[in-house]
C-alpha positions as semicolon CSV with decimal commas, in nm:
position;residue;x (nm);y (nm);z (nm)
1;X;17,785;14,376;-1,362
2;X;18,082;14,363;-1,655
3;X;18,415;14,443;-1,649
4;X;18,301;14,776;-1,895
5;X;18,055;14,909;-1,615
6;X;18,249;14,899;-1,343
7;X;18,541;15,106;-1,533
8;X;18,276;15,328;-1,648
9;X;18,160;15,373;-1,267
10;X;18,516;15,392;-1,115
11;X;18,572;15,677;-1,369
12;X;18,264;15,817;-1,252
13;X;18,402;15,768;-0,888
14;X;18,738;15,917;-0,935
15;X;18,593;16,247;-1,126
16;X;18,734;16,131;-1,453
17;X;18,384;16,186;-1,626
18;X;18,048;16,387;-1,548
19;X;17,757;16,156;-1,441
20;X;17,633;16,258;-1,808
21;X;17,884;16,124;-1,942
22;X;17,888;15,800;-1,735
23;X;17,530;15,748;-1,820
24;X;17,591;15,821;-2,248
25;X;17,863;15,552;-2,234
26;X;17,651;15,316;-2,012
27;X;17,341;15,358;-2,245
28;X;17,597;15,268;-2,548
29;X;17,728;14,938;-2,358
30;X;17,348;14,856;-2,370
31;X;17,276;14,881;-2,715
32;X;17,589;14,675;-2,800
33;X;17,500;14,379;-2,575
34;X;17,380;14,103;-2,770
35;X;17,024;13,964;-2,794
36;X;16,968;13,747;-2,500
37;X;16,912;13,426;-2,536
38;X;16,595;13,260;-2,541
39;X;16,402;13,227;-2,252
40;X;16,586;13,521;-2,058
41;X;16,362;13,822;-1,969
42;X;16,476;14,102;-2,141
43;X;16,566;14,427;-1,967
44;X;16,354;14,744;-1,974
45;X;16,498;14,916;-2,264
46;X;16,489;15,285;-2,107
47;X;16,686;15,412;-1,784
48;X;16,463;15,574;-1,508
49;X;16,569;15,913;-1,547
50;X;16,348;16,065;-1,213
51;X;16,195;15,929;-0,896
52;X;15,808;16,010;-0,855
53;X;15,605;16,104;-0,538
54;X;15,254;16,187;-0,590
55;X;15,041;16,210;-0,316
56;X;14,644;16,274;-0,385
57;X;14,425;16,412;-0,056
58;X;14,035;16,420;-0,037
59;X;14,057;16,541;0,353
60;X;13,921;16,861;0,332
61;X;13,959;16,905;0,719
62;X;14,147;17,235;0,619
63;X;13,900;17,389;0,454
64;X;14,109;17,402;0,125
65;X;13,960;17,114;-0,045
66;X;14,141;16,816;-0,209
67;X;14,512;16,852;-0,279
68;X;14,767;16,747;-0,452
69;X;15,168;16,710;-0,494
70;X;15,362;16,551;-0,734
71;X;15,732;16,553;-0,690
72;X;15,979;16,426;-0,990
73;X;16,325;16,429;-0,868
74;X;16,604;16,366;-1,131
75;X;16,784;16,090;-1,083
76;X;17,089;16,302;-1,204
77;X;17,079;16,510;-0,843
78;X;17,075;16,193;-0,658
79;X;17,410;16,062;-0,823
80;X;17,525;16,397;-0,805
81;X;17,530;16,415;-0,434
82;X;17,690;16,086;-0,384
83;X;18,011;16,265;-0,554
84;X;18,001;16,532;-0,394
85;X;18,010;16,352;-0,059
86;X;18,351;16,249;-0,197
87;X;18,449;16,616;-0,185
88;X;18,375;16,676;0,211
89;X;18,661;16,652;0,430
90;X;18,656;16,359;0,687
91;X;18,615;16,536;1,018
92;X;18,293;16,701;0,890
93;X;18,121;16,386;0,745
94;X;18,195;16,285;1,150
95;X;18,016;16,559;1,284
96;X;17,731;16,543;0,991
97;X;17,683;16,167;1,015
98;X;17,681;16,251;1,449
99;X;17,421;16,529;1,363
100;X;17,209;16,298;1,149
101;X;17,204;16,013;1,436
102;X;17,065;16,271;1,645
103;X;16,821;16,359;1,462
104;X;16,706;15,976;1,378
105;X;16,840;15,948;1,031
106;X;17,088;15,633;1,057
107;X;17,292;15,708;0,708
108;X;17,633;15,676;0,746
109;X;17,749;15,945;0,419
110;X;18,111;15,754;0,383
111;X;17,965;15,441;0,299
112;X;17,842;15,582;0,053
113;X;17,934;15,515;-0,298
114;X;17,845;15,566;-0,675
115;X;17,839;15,220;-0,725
116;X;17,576;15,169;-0,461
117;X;17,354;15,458;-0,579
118;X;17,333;15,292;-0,928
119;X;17,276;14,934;-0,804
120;X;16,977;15,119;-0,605
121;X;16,849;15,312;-0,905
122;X;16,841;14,946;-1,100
123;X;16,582;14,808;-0,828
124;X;16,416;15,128;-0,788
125;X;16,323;15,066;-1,199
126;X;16,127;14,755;-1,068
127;X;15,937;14,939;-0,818
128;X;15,609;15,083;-0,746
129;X;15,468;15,192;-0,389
130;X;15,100;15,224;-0,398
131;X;14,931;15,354;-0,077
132;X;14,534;15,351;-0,074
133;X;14,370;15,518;0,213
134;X;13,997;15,688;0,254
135;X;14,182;16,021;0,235
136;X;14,464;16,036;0,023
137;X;14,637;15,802;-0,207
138;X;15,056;15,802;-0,217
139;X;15,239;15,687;-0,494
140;X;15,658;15,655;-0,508
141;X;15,822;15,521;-0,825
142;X;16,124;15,557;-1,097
143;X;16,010;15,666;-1,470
């Protein structure tokens, strides 16, 4: 990552700027990189901007016949609540992150960063989940 991008995301971090913002000034560091040299793979040329679930069922067990979801959540909302972690007070991200182990979700919220939610949104871009099953099909992936 450059030296611009990680000022961009420390802004980011410390409130300076909107994630809007952030992402306007990261899309214009793009378009001034130079071409890559030859040989290198060149990058996707468009951010994900939402994270897909479809899921497709042909059990009709209920009686209601083939279904279907489709879930597009904004990549936006996702950065979004990473900051505003930032904003809970240290005694309740405790008790939340005891309340979560609990319950069998092992996320520990003040580990968690900006920086890390973009670095996951970059390999999220590179992947597709594909599920194929005699009743349903699932699909997860970043457009």
């Amino acid at each position: 990552m450059n030296e611009q991008r990680r000022q961009i995301l420390h802004m980011l971090a410390e409130g300076r700027i909107t994630a809007d913002e952030a992402e306007r000034l990261i899309d214009a560091l793009e378009r001034e990189q130079p071409e890559s040299p030859r040989g290198a793979t060149p990058r996707p040329k468009h951010r994900p901007k939402y994270l897909r679930v479809v899921v497709h069922s042909t059990d009709d067990a209920g009686g209601d016949g083939p279904s279907r979801v489709d879930i597009q959540i904004p990549l936006q909302l996702l950065r979004a609540g990473v900051r505003l972690t930032s904003l809970v007070p240290p005694q309740a991200l405790t008790r939340i992150n005891a309340e979560m182990h609990k319950s069998g979700v092992p996320i520990d919220l003040t580990e968690l960063k900006p920086q890390h939610l973009e670095e996951l949104v970059e390999q999220l871009d590179e992947v597709t989940i594909d599920v194929d099953d005699p009743d349903g099909q699932v699909r997860v992936f970043c457009e």
